[in-house]
OpenMM code with the backbone's topology and positions (N, CA, C; nanometers):
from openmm import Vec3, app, unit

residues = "UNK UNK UNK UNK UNK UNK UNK UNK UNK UNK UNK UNK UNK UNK UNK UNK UNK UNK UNK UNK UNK UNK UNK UNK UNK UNK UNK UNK UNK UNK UNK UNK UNK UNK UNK UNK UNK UNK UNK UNK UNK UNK UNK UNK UNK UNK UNK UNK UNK UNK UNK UNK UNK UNK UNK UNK UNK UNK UNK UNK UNK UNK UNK UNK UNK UNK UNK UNK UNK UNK UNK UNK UNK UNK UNK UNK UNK UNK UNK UNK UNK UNK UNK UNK UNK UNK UNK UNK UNK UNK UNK UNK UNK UNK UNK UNK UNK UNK UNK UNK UNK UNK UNK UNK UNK UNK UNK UNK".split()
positions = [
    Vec3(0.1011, -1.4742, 0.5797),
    Vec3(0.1887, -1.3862, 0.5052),
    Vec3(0.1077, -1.3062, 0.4038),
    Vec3(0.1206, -1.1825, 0.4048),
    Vec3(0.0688, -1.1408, 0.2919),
    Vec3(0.0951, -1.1226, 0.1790),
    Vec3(0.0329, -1.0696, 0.0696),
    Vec3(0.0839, -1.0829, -0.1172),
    Vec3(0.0286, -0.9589, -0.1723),
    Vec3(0.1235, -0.9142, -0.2874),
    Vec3(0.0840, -0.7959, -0.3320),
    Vec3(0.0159, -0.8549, -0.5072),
    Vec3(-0.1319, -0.8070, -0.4641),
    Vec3(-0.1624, -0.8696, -0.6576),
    Vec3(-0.1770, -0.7456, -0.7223),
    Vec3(-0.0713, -0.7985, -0.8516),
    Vec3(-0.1050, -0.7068, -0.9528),
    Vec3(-0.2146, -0.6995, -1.0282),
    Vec3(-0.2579, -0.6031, -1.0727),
    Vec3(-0.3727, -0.6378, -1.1490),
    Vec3(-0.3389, -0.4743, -1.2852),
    Vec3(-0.4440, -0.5345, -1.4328),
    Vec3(-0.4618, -0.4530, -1.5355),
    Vec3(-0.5463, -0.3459, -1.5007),
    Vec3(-0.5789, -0.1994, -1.5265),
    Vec3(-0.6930, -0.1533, -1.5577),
    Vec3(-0.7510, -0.1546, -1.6733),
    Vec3(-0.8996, -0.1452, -1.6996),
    Vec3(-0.9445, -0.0964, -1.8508),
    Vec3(-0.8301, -0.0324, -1.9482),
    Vec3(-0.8116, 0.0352, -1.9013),
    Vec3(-0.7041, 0.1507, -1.9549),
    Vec3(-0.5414, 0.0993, -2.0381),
    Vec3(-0.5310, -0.0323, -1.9764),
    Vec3(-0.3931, -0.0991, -1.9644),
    Vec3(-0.2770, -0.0774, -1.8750),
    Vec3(-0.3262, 0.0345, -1.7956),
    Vec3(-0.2313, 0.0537, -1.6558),
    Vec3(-0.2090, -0.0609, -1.5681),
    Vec3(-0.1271, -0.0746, -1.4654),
    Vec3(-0.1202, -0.1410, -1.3447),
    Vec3(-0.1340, -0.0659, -1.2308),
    Vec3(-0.1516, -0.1928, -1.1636),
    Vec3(-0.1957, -0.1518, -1.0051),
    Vec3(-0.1223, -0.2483, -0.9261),
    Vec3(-0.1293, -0.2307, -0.8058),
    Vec3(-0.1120, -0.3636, -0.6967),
    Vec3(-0.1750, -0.2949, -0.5809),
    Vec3(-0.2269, -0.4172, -0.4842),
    Vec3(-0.3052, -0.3829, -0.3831),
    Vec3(-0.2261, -0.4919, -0.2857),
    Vec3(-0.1675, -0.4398, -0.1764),
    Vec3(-0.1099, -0.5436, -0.1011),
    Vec3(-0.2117, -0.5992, 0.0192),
    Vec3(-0.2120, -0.7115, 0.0001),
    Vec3(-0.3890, -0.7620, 0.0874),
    Vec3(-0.2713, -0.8488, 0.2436),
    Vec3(-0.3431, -0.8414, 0.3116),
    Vec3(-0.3072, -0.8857, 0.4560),
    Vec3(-0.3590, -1.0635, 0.4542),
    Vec3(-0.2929, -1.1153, 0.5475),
    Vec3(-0.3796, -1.2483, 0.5907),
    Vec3(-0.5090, -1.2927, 0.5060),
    Vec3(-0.5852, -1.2240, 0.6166),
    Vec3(-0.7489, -1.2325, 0.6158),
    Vec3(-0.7639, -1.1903, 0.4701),
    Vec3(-0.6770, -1.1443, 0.3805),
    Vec3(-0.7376, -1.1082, 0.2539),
    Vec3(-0.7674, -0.9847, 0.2626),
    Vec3(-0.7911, -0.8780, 0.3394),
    Vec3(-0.8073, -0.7284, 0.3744),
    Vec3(-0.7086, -0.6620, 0.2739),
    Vec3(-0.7680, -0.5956, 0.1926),
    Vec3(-0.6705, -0.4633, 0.0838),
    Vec3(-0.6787, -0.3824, 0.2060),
    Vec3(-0.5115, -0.3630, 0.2691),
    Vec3(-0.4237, -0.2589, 0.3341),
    Vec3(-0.3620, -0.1635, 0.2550),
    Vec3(-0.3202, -0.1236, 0.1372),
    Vec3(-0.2486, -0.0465, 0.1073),
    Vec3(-0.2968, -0.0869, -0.0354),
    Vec3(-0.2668, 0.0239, -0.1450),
    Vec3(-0.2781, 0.0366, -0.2494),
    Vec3(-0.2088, 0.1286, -0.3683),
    Vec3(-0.1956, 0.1100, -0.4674),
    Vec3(-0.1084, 0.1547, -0.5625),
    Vec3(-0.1436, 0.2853, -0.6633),
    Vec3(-0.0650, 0.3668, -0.6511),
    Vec3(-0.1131, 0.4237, -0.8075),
    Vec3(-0.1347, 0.3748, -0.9777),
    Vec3(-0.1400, 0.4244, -1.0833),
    Vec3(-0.1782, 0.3718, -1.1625),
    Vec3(0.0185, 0.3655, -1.2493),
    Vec3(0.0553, 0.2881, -1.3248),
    Vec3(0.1418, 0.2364, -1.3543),
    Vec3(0.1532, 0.2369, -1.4898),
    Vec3(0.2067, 0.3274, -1.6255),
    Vec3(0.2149, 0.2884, -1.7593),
    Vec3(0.2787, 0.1017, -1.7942),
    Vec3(0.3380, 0.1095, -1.7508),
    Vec3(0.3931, -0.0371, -1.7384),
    Vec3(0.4150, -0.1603, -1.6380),
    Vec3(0.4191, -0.2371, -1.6821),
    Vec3(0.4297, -0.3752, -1.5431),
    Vec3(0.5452, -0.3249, -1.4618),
    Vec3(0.6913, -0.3491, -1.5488),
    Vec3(0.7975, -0.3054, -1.4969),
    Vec3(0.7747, -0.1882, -1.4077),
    Vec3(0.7219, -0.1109, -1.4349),
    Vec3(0.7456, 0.0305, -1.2986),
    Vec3(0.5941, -0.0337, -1.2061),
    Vec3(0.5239, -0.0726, -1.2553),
    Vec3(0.4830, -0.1310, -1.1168),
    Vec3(0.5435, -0.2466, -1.0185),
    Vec3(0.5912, -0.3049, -1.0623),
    Vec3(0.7242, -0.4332, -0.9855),
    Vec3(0.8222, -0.3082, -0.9282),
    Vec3(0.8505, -0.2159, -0.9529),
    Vec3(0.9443, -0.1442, -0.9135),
    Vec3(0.8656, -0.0670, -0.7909),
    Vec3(0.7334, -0.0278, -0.8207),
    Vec3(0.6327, 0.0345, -0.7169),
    Vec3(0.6677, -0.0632, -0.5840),
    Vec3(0.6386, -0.1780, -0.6486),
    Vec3(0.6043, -0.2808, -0.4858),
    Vec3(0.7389, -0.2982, -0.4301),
    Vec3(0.8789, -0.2994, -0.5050),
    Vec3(1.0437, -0.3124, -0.4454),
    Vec3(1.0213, -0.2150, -0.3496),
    Vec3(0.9805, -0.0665, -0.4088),
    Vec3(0.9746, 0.0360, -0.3275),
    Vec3(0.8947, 0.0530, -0.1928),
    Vec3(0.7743, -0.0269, -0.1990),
    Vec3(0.6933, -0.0879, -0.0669),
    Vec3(0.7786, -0.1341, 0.0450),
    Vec3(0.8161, -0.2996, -0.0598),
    Vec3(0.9079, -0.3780, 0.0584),
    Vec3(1.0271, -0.2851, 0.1269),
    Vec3(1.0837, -0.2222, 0.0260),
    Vec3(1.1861, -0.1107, 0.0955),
    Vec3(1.1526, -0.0412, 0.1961),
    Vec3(1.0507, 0.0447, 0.1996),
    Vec3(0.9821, 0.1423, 0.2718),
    Vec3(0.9321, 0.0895, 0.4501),
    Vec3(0.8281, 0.0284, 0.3690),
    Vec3(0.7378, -0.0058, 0.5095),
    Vec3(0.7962, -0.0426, 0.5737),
    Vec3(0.9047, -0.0685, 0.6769),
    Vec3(0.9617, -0.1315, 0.7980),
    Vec3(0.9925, 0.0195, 0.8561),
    Vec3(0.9957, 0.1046, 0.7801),
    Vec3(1.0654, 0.2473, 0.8735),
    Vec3(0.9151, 0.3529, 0.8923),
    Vec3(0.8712, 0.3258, 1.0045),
    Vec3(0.7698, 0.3995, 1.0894),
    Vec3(0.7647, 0.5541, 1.0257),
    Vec3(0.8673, 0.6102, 0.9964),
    Vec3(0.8911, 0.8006, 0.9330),
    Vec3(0.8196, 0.7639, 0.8464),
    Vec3(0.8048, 0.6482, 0.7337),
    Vec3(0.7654, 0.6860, 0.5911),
    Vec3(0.6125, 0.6798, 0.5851),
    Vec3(0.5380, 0.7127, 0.6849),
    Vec3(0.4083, 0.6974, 0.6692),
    Vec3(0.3332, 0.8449, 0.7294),
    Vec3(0.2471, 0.8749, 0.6506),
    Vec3(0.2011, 0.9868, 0.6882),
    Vec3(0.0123, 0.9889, 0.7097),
    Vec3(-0.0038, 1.0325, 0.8541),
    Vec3(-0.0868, 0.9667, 0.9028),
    Vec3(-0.1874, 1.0611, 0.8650),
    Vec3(-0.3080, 1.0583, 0.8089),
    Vec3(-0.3999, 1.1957, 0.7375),
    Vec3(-0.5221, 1.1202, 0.7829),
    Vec3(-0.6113, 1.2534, 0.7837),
    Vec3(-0.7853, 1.2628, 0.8072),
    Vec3(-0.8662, 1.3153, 0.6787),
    Vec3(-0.9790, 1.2272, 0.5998),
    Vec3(-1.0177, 1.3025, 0.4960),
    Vec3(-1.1250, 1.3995, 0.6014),
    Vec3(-1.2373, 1.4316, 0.4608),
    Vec3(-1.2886, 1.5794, 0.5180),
    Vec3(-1.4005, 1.4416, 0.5328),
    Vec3(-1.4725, 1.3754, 0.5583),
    Vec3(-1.5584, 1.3010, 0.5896),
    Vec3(-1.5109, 1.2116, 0.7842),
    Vec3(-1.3662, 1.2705, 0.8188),
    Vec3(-1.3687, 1.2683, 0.9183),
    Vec3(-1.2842, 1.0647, 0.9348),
    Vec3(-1.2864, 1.0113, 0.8473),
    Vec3(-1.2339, 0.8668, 0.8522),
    Vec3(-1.0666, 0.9336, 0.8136),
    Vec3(-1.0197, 0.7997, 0.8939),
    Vec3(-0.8227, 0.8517, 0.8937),
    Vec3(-0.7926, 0.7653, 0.7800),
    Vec3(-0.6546, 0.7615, 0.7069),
    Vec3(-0.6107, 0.6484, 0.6219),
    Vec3(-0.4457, 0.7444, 0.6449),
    Vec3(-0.3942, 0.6528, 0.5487),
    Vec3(-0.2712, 0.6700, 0.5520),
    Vec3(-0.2026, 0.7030, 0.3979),
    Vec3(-0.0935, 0.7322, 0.3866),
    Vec3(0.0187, 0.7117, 0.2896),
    Vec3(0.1423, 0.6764, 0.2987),
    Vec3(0.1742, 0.5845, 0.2412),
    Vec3(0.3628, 0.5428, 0.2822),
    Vec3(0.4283, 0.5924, 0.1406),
    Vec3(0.4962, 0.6685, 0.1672),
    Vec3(0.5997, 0.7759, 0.1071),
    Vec3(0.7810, 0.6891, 0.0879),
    Vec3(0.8234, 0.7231, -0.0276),
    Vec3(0.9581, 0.6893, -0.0354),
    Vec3(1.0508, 0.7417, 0.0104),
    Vec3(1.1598, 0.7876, 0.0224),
    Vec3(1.2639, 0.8648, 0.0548),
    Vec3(1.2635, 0.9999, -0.0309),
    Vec3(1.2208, 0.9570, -0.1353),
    Vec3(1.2233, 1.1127, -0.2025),
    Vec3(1.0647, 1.2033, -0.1844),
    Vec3(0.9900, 1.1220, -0.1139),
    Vec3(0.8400, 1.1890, -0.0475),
    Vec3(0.7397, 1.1954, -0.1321),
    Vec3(0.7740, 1.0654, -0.2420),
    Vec3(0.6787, 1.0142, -0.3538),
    Vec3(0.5785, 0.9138, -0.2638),
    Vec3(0.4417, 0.9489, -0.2660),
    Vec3(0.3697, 0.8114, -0.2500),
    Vec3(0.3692, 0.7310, -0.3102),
    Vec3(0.4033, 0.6125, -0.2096),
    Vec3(0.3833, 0.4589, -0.2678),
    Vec3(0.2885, 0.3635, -0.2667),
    Vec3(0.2018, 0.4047, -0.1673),
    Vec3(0.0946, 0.3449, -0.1326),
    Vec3(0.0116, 0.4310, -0.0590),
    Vec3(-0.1787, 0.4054, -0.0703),
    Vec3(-0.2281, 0.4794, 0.0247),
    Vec3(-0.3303, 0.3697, 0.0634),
    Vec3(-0.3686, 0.3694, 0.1734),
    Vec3(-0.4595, 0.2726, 0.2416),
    Vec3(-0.5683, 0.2934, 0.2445),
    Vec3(-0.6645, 0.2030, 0.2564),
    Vec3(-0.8460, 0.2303, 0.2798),
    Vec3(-0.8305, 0.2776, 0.3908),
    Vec3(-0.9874, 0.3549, 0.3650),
    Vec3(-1.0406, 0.4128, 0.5096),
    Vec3(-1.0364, 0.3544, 0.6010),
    Vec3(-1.0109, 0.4162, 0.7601),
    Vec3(-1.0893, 0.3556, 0.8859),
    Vec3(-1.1446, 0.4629, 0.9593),
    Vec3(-1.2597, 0.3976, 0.9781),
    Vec3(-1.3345, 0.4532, 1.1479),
    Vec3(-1.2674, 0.5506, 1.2490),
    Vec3(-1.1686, 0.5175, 1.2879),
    Vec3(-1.0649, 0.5591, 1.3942),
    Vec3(-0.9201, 0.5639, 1.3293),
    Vec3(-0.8747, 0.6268, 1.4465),
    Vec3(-0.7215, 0.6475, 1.4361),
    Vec3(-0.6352, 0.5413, 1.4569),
    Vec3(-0.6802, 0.4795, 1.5532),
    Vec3(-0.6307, 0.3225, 1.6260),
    Vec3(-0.6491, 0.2223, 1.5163),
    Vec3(-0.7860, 0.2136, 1.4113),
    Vec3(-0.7844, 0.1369, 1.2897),
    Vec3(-0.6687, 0.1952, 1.2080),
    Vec3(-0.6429, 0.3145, 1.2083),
    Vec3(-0.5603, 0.3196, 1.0975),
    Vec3(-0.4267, 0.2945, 1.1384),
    Vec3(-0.3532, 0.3055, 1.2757),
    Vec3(-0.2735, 0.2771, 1.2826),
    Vec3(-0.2160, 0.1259, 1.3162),
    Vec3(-0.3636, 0.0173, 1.3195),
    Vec3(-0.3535, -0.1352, 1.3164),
    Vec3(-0.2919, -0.1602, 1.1896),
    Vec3(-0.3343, -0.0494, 1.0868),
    Vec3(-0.3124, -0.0868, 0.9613),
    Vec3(-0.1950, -0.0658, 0.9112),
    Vec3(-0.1377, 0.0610, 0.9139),
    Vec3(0.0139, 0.0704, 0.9398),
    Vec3(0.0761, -0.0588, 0.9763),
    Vec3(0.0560, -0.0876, 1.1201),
    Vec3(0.1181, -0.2110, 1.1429),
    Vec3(0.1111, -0.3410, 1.1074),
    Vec3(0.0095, -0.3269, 1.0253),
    Vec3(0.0010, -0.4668, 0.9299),
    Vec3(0.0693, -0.4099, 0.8152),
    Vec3(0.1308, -0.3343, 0.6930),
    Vec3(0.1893, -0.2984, 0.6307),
    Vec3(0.3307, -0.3300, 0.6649),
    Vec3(0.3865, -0.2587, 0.7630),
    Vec3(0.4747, -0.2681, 0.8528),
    Vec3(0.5234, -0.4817, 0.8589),
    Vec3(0.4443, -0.5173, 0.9176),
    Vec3(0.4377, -0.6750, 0.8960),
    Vec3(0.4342, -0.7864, 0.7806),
    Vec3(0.3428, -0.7274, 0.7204),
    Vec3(0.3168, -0.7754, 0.5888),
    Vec3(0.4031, -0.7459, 0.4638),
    Vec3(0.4569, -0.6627, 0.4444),
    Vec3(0.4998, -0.6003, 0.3230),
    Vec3(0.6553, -0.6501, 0.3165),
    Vec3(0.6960, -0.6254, 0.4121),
    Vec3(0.8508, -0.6665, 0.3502),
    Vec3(0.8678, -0.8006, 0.2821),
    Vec3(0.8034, -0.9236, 0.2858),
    Vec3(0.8125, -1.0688, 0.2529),
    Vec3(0.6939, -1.0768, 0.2138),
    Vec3(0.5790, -1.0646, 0.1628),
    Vec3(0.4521, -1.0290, 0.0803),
    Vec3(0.5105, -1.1043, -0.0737),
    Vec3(0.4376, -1.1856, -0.0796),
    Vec3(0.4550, -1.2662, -0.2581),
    Vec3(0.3917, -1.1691, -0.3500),
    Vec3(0.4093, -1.1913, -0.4990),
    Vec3(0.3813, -1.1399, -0.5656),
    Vec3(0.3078, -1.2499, -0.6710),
    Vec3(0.1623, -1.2045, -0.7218),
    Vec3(0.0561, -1.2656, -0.7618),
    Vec3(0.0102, -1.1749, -0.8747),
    Vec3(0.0190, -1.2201, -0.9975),
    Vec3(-0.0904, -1.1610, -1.0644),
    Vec3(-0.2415, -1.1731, -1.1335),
    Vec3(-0.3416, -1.1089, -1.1213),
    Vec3(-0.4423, -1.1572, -1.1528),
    Vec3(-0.5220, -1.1226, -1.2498),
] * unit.nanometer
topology = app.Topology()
chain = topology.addChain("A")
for resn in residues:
    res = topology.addResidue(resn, chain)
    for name in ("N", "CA", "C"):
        topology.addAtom(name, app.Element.getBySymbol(name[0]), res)
């Protein structure tokens, strides 16, 4: 099962990085003035990720694919590490997809 850990920045922002099984950071967070709207970031995850539309599948200019999963109002909620291929990135999707809806919450 996977878990989403929160974590501080220098700064006092939040983050969360939702890690897979193996421990692999799949998806990742923007920066957060408060805990509360980051707990609200990750509701918005578990919400999201089961519906295939909310992900938008992109190529940087270095040619590696990653992703973004978008809310209903077409706010990103998460964007994923790089992969190699297209097929990596869309394993990864589907571990999001898997992982995220029932994903614990950990802070560190």
């Amino acid at each position: 099962m996977g878990k989403f850990i929160i974590k501080t920045a220098k700064d006092g922002q939040h983050y969360f990085n939702l890690k897979a099984n193996n421990g692999q950071t799949i998806l990742s967070s923007e920066m957060y003035t408060t805990k509360s709207a980051c707990n609200n970031g990750i509701d918005s995850v578990k919400k999201n990720a089961p519906d295939e539309n909310r992900y938008e599948k992109l190529v940087a200019k270095n040619g590696q694919h990653y992703f973004n999963l978008k809310a209903s109002n077409g706010q990103v909620i998460g964007t994923s590490e790089m992969y190699e291929s297209s097929s990596g990135r869309d394993n990864g999707i589907d571990s999001v997809i898997e992982n995220a809806p029932t994903a614990t919450v950990e802070e560190e």
